[in-house]
C-alpha positions in Angstrom: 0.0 0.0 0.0 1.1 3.4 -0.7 1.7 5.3 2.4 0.6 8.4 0.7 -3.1 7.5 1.0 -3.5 6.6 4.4 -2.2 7.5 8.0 1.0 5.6 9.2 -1.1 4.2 12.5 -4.4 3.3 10.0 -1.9 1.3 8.2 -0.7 -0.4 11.3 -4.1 -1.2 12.4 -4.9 -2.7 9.4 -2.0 -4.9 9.7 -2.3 -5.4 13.1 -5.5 -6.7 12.0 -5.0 -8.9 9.4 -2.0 -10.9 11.5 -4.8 -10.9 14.4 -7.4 -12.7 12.3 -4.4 -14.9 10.9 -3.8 -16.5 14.2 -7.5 -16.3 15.7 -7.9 -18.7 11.8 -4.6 -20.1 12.6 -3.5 -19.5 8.8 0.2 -19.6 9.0 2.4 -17.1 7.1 3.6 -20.0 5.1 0.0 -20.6 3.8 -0.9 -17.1 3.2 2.1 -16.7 1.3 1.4 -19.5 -0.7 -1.8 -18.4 -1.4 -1.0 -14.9 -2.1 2.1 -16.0 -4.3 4.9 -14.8 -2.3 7.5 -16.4 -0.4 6.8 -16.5 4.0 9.8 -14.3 4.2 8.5 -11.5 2.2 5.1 -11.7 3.5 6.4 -11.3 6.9 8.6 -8.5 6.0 5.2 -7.0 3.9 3.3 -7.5 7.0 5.8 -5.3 8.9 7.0 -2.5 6.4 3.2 -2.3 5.2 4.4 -2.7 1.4 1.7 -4.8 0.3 -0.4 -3.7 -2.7 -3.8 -4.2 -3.5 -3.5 -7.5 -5.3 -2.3 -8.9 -2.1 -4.5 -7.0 0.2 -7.8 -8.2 -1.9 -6.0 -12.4 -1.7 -5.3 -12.3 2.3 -8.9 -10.7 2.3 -10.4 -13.9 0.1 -8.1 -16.1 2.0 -9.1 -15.3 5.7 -12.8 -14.2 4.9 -12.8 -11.2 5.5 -15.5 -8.6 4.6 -14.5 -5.7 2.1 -16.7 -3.4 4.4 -14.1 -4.3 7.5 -10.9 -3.9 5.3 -12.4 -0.1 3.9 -12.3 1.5 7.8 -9.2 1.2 7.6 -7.9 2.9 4.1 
């Protein structure tokens, strides 16, 4: 995500969020990552540095179920 759109702490929320529901699903980084098409390394560094871009966003959003409506408070 571009950090020009949204406040630094929205963005930290957000990902705050989706590594919350990841463990309350116990998805493992390994699986996201396979199922977003990245390596478990790089998603864990995306999860941190908050570079993930929408493609990604809208695949960990499919993969842990999680309403569009719930991802848009944060942006």
């Amino acid at each position: 995500m571009q950090r020009g759109y949204c406040h630094e702490y929205e963005i930290n929320m957000l990902l705050d969020f989706i590594r919350g529901e990841m463990k309350r699903q116990r998805v493992t980084q390994k699986e996201a990552a396979d199922f977003i098409g990245v390596t478990q390394g790089m998603l864990s560094r995306k999860l941190t540095t908050g570079n993930l871009d929408c493609k990604e966003l809208k695949a960990l959003r499919i993969l842990l179920k999680i309403p569009s409506e719930t991802i848009a408070r944060f942006i």
